[in-house]
Each structure stands twice: as structure tokens, then as C-alpha cells.
C-alpha positions as CSV (number, residue, x, y, z in Angstrom):
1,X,0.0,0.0,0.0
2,X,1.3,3.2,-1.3
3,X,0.9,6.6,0.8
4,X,1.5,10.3,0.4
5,X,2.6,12.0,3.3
6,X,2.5,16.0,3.2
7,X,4.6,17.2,6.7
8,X,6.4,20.6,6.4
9,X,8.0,19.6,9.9
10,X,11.3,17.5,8.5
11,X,12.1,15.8,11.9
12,X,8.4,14.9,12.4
13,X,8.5,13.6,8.5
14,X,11.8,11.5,8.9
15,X,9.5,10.3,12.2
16,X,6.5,9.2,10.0
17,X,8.4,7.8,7.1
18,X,10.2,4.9,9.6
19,X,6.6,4.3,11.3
20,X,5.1,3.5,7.9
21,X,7.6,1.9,6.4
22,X,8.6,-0.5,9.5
23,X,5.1,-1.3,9.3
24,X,5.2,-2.3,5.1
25,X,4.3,0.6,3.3
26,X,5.2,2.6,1.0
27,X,5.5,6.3,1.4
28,X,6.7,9.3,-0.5
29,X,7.0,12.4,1.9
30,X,6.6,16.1,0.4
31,X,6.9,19.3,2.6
32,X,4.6,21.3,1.2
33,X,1.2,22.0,-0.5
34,X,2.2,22.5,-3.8
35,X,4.2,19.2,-4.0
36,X,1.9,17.3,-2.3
37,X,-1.0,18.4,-5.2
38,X,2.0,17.6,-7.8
39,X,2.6,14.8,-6.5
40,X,-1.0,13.4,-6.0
41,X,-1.7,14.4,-9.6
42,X,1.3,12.1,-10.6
43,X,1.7,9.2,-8.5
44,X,-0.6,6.2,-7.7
45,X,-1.1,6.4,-3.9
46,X,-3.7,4.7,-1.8
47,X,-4.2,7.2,0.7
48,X,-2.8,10.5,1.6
49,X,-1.9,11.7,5.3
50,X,-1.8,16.1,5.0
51,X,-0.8,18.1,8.1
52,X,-3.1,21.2,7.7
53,X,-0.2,24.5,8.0
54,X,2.0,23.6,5.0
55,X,4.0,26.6,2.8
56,X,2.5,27.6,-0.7
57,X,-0.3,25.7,-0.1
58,X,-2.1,24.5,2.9
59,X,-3.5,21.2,3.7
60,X,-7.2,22.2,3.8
61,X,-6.9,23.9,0.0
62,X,-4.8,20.6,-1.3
63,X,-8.0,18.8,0.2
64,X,-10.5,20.6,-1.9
65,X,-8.6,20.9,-4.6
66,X,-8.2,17.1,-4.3
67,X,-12.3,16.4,-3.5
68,X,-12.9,18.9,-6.4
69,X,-11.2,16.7,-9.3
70,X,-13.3,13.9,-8.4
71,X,-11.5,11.8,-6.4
72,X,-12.3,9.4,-3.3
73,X,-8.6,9.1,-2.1
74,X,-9.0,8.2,1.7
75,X,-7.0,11.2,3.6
76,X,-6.2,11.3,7.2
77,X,-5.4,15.3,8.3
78,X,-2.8,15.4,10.6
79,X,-2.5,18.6,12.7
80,X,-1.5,20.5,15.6
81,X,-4.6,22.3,14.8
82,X,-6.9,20.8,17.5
83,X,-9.9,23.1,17.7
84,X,-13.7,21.5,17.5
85,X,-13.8,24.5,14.4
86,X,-11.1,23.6,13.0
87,X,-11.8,19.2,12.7
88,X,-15.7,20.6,11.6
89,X,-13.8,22.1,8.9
90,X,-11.3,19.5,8.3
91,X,-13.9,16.6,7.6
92,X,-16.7,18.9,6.4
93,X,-13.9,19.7,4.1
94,X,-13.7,15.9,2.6
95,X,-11.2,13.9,5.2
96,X,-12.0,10.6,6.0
97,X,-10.3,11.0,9.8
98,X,-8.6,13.7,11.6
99,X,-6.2,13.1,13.8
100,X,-4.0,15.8,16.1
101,X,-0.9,16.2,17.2
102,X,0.4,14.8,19.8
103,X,-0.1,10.9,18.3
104,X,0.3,7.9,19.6
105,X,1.8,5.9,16.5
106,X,-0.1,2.8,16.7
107,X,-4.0,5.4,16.4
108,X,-2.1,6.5,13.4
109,X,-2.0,3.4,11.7
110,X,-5.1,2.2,12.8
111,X,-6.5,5.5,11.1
112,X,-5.0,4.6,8.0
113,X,-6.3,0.9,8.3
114,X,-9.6,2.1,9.0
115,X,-10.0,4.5,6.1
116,X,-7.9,2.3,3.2
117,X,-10.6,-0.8,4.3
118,X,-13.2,-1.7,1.7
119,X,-16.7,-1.8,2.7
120,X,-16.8,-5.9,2.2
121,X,-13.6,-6.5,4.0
122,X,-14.3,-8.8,6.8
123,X,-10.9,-9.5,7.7
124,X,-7.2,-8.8,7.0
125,X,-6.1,-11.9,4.9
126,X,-6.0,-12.5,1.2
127,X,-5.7,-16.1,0.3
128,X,-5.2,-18.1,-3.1
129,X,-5.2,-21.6,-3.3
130,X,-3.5,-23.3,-0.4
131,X,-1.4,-20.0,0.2
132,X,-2.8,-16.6,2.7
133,X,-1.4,-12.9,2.9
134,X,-2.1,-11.9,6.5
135,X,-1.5,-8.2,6.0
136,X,-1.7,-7.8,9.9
137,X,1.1,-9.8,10.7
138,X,3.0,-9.8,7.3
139,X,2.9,-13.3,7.0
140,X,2.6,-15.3,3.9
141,X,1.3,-19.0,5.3
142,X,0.2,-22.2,3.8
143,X,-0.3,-25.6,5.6
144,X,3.0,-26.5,5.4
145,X,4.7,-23.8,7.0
146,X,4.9,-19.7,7.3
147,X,7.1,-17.0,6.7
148,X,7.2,-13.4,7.7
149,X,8.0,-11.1,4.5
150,X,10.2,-8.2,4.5
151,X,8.5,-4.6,3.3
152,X,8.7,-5.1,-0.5
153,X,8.3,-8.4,-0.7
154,X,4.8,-8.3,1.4
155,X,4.0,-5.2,-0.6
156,X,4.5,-7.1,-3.7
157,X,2.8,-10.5,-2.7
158,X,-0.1,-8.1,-1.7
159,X,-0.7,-6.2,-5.2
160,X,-0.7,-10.1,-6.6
161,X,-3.3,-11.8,-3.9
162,X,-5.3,-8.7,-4.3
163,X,-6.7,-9.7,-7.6
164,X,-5.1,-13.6,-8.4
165,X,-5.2,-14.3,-12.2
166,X,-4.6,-10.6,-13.1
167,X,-0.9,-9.8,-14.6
168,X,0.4,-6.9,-12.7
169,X,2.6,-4.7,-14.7
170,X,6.7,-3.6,-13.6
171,X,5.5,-0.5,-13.9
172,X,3.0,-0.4,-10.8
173,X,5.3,-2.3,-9.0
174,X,7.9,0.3,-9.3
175,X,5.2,3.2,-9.1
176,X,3.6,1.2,-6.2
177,X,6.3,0.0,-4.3
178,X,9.1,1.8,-5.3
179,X,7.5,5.1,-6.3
180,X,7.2,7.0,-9.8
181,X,10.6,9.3,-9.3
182,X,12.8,6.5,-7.7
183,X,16.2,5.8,-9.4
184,X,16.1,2.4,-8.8
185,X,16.7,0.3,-12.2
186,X,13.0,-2.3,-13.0
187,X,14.5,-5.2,-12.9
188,X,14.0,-4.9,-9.0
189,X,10.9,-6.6,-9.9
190,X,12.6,-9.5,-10.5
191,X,15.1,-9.9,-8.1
192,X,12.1,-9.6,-5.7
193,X,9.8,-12.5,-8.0
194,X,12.9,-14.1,-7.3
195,X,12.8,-14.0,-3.2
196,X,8.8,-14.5,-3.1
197,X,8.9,-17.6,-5.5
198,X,11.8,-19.8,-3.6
199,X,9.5,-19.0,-0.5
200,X,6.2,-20.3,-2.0
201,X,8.7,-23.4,-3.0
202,X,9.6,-24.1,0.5
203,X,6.3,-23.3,1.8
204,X,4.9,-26.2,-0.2
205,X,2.4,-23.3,-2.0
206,X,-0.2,-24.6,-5.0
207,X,0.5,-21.1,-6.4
208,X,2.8,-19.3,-8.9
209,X,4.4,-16.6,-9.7
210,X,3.9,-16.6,-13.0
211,X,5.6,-13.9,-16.1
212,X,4.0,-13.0,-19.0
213,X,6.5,-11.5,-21.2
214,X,6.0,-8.2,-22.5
215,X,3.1,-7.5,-19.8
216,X,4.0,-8.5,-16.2
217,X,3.5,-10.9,-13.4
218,X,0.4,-12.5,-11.9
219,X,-0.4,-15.3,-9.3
220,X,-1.9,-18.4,-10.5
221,X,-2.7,-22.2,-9.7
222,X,0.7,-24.2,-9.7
223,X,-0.7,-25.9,-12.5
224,X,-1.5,-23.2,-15.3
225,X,1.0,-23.7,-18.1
């Protein structure tokens, strides 16, 4: 799962960045308004976190401007700004949850779990044949055995379990995982297939990883050609 974070504070930022990304996301931090629109109208991101008192342009106004193009991104405001006016205006505003500062880390994540949750999810695993993704624990599990995935590796086996049988392109894994204006070189991707399919190998899994050249990589029953 892919976030923006918008925090002019740099320390605080640095902060966030190690609490998302110790917990397996990925996150692309911007210091100000202006970016953070730039970078939502660019980037592929599955939910946005905005402090409210950004330069050039302020968290409320990137909301808008966000809600006014049409979109439903889930956004959690986080603020110093802790005023009953001031969370009126935030959620009338279009933010799924507003949170101020001080935090306790684990309310943040559970914020961003509860606003990046479908309305049909009933639980936190995604499962495919023998083999399930428990996105709570980051463990990847069949009867056999399980195994706890680093941050890239769950992030990958979770864009694959998310939809089995669809072929997921290098480019969203590098825009999703890696983010659009990384310099790291695409074949990452496969290094990573790599990792994830001598673990489903020792795990005993009735799924593959499998590549279709010229398009990407899907997950699929062990025994599709």
C-alpha cells in the first residue's frame, strides 16, 4: 500500500516515514502544498496523510482541490490544529479522519487501516489456493509452514493476492512500491519475483508466480501452463 505524506515539519517527517515503512508501506514524503498536489496528480497512492499548516499551499486547500477533481482518495489530516472548528472544517472539508498532534503511532495506523478498508472486508487476509497474505502480521502462510516477508516483498505479494489471475505490470510495482521518481533500475521486480517464488517453493504453496512476457506478473494455480 502506497501513501503520500505532506509534513512541512522535517524531523516529524523523517518520524513518520520509519513508522510506515517499519510497518510495510510505501511512502513518498513532500513538505509542502504544492508538492503534495504535484505529486497526488502524478503518483498512484492509496491514501494521503496532510498536516493542515504547510507553505505555498495549505493542507485544507490541497484537500479541496483534491475532492474537487473527483476523487475518493481516503485522507487522514494530521494537525496540531486541534480546535472542535477547525476538525468541523477538516472533515466537512472531505477527510476521511482527523487526527492531532500529539499521536500515539499505533491510532495513526489504525486511522489509516480504517480508512484504506473496503466496505466488504471482513478480515485482513488474502488467500489463493493453499497459500494466505495476512496483512496484519505480514505473514505469507500455507499448511505447510509460514514466513514473515520483508517490506517489498509483502508489498509485492499483496498487489498479486489482491486480484489472483490478473498480470500486474513492472511499472505499478515500481510506481507502487518503489515510487514513480525513484532511481532504482525495473529489474528490481525480478530480483524480488525471485525471493517471493523460492519461499512459496519451500512453503509447499499450489500457487505461482507466474511472467508473461511483455506484460508482467500474476499469481496463478501451480498448475497453469
Amino acid at each position: 500500500m502506497r501513501i503520500l505524506l505532506a509534513e512541512d515539519e522535517i524531523a516529524l517527517a523523517k518520524v513518520l516515514v520509519k513508522i510506515f515503512e517499519s510497518n510495510n508501506y510505501s511512502i513518498d514524503a513532500v513538505h509542502d502544498g504544492q508538492d503534495a498536489l504535484d505529486y497526488l496528480e502524478a503518483g498512484n497512492y492509496d491514501a494521503a496523510v496532510l498536516d493542515i499548516m504547510m507553505p505555498k499551499v495549505d493542507g485544507i486547500t490541497v484537500l479541496k482541490k483534491l475532492r474537487a477533481s473527483g476523487s475518493d482518495l481516503p485522507v487522514l489530516m494530521l494537525t496540531a490544529k486541534s480546535e472542535i472548528d477547525d476538525k468541523v472544517l477538516g472533515l466537512d472539508s472531505g477527510a476521511n479522519y482527523y487526527l492531532t498532534k500529539p499521536f500515539d503511532a499505533k491510532e495513526l495506523l489504525a486511522a489509516v487501516r480504517a480508512i484504506t478498508r473496503s466496505g466488504n472486508e471482513v478480515d485482513t487476509k488474502l488467500s489463493c489456493g493453499n497459500l494466505t497474505l495476512d496483512r496484519a502480521s505480514f505473514e505469507m502462510s500455507t499448511p505447510g509452514g509460514s514466513v514473515k516477508l520483508a517490506n517489498k516483498e509483502f508489498q509485492m505479494m499483496e498487489l498479486l493476492m489482491a486480484k489472483p489471475g490478473n498480470i500486474i505490470s513492472v511499472d505499478t510495482f515500481m510506481d507502487h512500491i518503489w515510487g514513480y521518481d525513484t532511481d532504482t533500475e525495473s529489474n528490481v521486480v525480478w530480483v524480488y519475483v525471485s525471493y517471493l517464488r523460492k519461499k512459496l517453493t519451500a512453503l509447499g504453496a499450489d500457487v505461482k508466480i507466474k511472467a508473461t512476457r511483455n506484460a508482467g506478473y500474476s499469481i496463478v494455480s501451480d498448475k497453469a501452463d
